[in-house]
C-alpha positions as CSV (number, residue, x, y, z in Angstrom):
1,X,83.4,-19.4,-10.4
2,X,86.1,-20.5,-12.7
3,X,86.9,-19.5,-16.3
4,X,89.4,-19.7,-18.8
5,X,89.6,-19.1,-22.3
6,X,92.7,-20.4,-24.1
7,X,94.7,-21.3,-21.1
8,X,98.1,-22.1,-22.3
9,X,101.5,-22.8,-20.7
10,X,104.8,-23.5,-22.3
11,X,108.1,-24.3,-21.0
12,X,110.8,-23.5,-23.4
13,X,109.8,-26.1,-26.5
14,X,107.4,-28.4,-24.0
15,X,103.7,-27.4,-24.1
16,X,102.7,-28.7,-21.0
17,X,99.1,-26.9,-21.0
18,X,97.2,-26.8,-25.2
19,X,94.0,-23.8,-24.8
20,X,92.2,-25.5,-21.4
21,X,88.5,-23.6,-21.4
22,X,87.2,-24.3,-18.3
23,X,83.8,-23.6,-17.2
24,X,83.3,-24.4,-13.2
25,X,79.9,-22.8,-12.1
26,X,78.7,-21.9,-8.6
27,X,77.8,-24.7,-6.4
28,X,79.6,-27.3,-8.9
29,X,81.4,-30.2,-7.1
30,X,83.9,-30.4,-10.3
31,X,86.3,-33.3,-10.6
32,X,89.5,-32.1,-12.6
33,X,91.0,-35.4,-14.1
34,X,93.7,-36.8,-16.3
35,X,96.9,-39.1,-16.4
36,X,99.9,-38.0,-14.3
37,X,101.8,-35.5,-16.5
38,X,98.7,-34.5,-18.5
39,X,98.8,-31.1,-16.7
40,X,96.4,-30.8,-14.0
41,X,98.2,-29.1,-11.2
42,X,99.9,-26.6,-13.8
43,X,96.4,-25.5,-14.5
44,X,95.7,-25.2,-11.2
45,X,98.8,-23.5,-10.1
46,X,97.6,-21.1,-12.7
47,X,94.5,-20.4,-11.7
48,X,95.7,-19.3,-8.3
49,X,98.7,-17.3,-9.7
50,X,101.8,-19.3,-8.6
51,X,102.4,-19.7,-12.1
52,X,102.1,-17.6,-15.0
53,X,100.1,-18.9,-18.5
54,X,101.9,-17.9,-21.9
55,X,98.5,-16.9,-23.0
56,X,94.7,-17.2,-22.5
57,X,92.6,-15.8,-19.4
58,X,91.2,-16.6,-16.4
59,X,88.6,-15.2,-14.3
60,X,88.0,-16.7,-10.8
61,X,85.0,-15.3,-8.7
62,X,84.4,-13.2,-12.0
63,X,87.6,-11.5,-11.6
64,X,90.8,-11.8,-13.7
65,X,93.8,-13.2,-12.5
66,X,96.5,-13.1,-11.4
67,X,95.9,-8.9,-12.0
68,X,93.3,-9.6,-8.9
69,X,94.5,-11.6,-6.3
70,X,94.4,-9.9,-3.8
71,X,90.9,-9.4,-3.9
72,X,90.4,-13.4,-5.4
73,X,93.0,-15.7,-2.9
74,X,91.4,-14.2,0.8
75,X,88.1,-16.0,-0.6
76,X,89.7,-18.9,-1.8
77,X,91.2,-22.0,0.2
78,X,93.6,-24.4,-1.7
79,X,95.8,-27.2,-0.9
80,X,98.1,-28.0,-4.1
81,X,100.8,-30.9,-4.4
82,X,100.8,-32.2,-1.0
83,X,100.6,-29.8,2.2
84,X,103.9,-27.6,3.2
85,X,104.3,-27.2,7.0
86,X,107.4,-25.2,9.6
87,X,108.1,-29.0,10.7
88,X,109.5,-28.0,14.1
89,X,106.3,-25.8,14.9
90,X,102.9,-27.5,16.1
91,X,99.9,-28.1,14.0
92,X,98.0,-24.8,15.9
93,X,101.4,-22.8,15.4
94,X,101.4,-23.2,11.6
95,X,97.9,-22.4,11.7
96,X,98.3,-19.1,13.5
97,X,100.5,-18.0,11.4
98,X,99.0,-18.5,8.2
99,X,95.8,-16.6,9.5
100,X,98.1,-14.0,10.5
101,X,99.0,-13.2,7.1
102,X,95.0,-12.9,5.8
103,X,91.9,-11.0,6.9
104,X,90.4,-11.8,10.7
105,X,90.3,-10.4,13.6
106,X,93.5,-11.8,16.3
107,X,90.3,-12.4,19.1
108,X,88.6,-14.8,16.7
109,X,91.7,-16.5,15.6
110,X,91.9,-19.4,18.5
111,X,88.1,-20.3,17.5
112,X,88.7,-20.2,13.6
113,X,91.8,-22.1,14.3
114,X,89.6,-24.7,16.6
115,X,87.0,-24.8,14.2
116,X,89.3,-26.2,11.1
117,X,90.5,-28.6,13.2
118,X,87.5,-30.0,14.5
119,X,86.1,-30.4,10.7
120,X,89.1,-32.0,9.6
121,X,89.4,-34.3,12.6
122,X,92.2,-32.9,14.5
123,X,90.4,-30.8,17.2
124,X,92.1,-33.2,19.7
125,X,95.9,-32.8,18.5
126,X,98.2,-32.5,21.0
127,X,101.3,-29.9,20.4
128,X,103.9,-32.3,19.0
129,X,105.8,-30.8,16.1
130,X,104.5,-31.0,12.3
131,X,107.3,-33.3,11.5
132,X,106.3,-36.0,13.8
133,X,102.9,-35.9,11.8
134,X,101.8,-38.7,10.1
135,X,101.3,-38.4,6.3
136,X,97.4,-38.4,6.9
137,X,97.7,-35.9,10.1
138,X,100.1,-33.3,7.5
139,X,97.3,-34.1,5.1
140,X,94.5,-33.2,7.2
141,X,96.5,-30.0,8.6
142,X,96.8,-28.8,5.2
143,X,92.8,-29.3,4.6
144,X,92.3,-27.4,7.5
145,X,94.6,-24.5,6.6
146,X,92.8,-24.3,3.1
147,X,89.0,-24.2,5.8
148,X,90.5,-21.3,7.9
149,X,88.7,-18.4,6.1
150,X,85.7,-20.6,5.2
151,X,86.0,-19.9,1.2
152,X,83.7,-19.9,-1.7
153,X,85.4,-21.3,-3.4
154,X,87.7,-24.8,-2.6
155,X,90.7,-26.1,-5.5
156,X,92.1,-29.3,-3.6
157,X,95.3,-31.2,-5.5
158,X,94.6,-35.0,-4.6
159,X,93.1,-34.3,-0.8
160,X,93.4,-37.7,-0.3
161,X,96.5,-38.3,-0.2
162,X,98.0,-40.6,2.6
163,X,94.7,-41.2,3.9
164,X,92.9,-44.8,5.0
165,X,89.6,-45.7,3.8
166,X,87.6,-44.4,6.6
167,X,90.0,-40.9,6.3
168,X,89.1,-40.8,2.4
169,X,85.2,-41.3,3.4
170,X,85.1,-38.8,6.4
171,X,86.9,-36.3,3.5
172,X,84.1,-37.3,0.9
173,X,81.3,-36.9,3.5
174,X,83.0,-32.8,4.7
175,X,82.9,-31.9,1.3
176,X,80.0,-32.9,0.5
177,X,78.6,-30.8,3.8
178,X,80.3,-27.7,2.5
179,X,79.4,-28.4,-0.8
180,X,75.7,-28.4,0.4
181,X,76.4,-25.1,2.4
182,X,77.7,-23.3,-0.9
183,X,81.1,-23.8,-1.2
184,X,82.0,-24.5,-4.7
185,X,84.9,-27.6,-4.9
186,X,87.2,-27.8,-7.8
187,X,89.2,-31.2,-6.6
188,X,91.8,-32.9,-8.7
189,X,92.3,-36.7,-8.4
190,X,93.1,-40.2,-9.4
191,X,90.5,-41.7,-6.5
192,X,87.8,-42.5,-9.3
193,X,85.4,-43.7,-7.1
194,X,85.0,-41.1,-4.9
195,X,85.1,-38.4,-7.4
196,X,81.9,-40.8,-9.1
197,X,80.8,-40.5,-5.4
198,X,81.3,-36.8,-4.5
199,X,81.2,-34.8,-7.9
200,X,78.2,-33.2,-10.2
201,X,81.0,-32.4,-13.3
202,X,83.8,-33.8,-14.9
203,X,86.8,-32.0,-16.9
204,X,89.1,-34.5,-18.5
205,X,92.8,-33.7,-19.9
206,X,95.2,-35.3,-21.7
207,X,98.6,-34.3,-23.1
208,X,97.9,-30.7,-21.6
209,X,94.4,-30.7,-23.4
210,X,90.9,-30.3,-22.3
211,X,89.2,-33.7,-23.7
212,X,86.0,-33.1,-22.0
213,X,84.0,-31.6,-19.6
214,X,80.2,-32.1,-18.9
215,X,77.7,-32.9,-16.4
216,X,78.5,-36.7,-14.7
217,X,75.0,-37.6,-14.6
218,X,74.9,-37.0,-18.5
219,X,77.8,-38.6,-19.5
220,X,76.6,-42.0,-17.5
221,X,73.2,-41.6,-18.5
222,X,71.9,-45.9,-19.8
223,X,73.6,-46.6,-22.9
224,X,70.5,-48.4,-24.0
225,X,71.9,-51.8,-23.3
226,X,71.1,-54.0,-20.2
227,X,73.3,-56.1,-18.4
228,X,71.5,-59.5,-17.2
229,X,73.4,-62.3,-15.2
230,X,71.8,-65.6,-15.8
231,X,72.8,-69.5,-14.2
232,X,71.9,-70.3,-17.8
233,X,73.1,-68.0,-20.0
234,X,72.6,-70.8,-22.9
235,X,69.4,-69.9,-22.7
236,X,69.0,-66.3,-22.0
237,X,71.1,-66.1,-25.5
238,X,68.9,-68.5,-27.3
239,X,65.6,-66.6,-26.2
240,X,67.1,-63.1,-27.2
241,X,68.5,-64.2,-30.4
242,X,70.1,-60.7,-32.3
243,X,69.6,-59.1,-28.9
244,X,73.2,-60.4,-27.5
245,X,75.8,-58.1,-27.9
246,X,78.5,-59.2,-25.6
247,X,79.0,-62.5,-23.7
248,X,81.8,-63.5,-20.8
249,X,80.4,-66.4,-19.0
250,X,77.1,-65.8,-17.5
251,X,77.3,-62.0,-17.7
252,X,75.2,-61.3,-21.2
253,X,74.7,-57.5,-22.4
254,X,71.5,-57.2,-24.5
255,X,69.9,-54.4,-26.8
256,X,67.5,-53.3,-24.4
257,X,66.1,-50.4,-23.5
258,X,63.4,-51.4,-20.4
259,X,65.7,-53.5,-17.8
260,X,62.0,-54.1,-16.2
261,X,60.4,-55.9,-19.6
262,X,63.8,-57.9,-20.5
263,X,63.3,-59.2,-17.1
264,X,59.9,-60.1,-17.3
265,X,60.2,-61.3,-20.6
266,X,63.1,-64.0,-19.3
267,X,61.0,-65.5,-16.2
268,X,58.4,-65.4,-18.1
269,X,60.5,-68.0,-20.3
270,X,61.2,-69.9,-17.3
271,X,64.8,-68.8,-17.1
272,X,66.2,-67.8,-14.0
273,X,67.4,-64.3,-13.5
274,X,70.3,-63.6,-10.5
275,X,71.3,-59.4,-11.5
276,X,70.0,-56.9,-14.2
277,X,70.2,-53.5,-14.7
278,X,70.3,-50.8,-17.4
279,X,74.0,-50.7,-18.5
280,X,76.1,-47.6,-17.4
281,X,79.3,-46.5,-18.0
282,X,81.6,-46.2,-15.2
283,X,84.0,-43.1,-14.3
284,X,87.2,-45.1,-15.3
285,X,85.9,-46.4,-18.4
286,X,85.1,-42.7,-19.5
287,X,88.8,-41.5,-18.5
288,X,90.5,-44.4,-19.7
289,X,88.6,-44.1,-23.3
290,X,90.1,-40.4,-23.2
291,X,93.3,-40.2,-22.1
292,X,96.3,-41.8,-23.2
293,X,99.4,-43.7,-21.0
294,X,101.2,-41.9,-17.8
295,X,103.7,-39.6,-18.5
296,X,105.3,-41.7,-16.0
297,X,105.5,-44.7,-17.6
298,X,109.0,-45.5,-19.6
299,X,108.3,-48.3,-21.1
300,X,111.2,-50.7,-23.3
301,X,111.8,-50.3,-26.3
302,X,113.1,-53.0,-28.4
303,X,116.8,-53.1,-29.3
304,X,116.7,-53.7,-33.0
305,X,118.5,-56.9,-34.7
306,X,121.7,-56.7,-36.3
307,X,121.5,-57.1,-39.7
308,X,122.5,-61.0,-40.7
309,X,124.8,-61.9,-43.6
310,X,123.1,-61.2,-47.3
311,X,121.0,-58.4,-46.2
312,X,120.8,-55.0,-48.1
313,X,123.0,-53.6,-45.1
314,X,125.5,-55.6,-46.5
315,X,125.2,-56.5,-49.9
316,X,123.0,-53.3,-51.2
317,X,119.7,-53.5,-52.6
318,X,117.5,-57.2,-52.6
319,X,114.8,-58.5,-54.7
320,X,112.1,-56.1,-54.4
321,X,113.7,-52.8,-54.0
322,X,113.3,-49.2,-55.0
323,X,116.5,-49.6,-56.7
324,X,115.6,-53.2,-58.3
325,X,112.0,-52.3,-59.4
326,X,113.5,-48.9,-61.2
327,X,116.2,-50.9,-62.9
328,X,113.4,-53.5,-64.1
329,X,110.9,-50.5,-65.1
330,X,114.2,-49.2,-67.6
331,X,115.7,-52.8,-68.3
């Protein structure tokens, strides 16, 4: 569904995107991830031609863009860097005219209209304007706008943006739905959890690189160790002595491969047992291992010391310098 080979974008001396080869299949619920400023939504802008690469390709429904769009973006719905809106028009008036401007019939436009709404959770919405919306109603709009022409193919920029918990799980449980209904979802975030949650594949960048993409289930798979919570943890380390490979307080990770025989193993022993489980690494751990800091962190850096009295700043070279060691070597 989506493929690029050497993606690259510079501007001027900044190279914001380094040769991103994505591979998003059909069906794929593919989480897009990385650091703010590690060039996600400059790929992305790419992929749906608002921006222009300085080299590579990409192919979107196996055709090359941006030379085919307009056969590409009528089978595509998108909502990129927050949703844009006419703030004195109504939710259904910003509708209607961006279903104007695609394929569909005018007598079928009140129902496709409805029917966005209703999946998005605005089928009740009065006719107040846009800019008397709510973060999370503009949000949702925008969702619905990218639903209008129910596309194969669904590249959302952080969907869940200004919404509350139960708005971020009704979003998690309508993509899933049209995920199981064959839409493929390409959805950029920083909500770990419910990409963990909601997506089969991960693509991580960093520093406008492609750092890794593979299936999720592989790439949490047991790492072999098990993780066993213990009142006595004195003695759970005692009985598996060489097995311990971690401690912090009565959390103990073991060498372990059968989660099942450690734990028969320890009542057996007569110690009690409260949690085990094979070990797994989480989403965040993954990312974080991967990426490197925010490209919107500044961080201080520290204002060097003036140089005190009798230093070489003042006085020239000291013991152990260049200059003294070569006058030694000759001396």
């Amino acid at each position: 569904m989506i493929v690029t080979h050497g993606l690259t974008k510079s501007f001027g001396s900044f190279l914001a995107v380094d040769g991103v080869d994505l591979d998003v299949r059909e069906g794929d619920r593919y989480g897009f991830l990385g650091p703010n400023g590690s060039g996600k939504t400059t790929v992305i802008r790419m992929l749906l031609g608002l921006v222009y690469a300085t080299s590579g390709e990409i192919e979107i429904l196996g055709e090359r863009m941006p030379a085919r769009a307009a056969r590409v973006l009528p089978q595509v719905g998108a909502l990129i860097e927050g949703p844009s809106a006419y703030p004195h028009l109504s939710g259904r008036a910003n509708l209607r005219l961006i279903d104007a401007s695609g394929p569909g019939g005018r007598r079928t436009r009140a129902a496709r209209i409805g029917a966005a709404l209703d999946q998005v959770g605005l089928g009740g919405i009065d006719g107040r304007a846009v800019g008397k919306y709510s973060l999370g109603m503009r949000q949702r709009l925008g969702l619905a706008a990218a639903l209008l022409r129910k596309p194969r193919l669904l590249i959302l920029d952080e969907p869940a943006n200004g919404l509350d918990p139960r708005g971020i799980r009704e979003l998690r449980d309508l993509l899933a739905g049209l995920s199981a209904a064959g839409t493929t979802i390409f959805l950029s975030s920083h909500q770990l959890n419910e990409v963990e949650q909601l997506c089969s594949r991960v693509g991580v960048v960093d520093r406008g690189k492609l750092v890794l993409q593979d299936d999720l289930a592989r790439l949490q798979a047991p790492t072999g160790r098990v993780l066993v919570r213990s009142p006595e943890p004195d003695r759970v380390a005692a009985a598996l002595d060489g097995q311990v490979r971690n401690r912090d307080g009565d959390a103990l990770l073991v060498d372990a491969a059968d989660a099942a025989a450690l734990n028969a193993r320890l009542v057996g022993a007569g110690i009690p047992v409260t949690e085990i489980g094979a070990e797994r690494r989480s989403l965040e751990d993954l990312v974080l291992s991967l990426t490197t800091a925010s490209a919107d962190r500044v961080d201080r850096v520290p204002r060097a010391e003036p140089p005190g009295p009798g230093t070489a700043s003042d006085t020239g070279p000291g013991p152990g310098t260049k200059q003294e060691e070569a006058a030694h070597d000759q001396g």
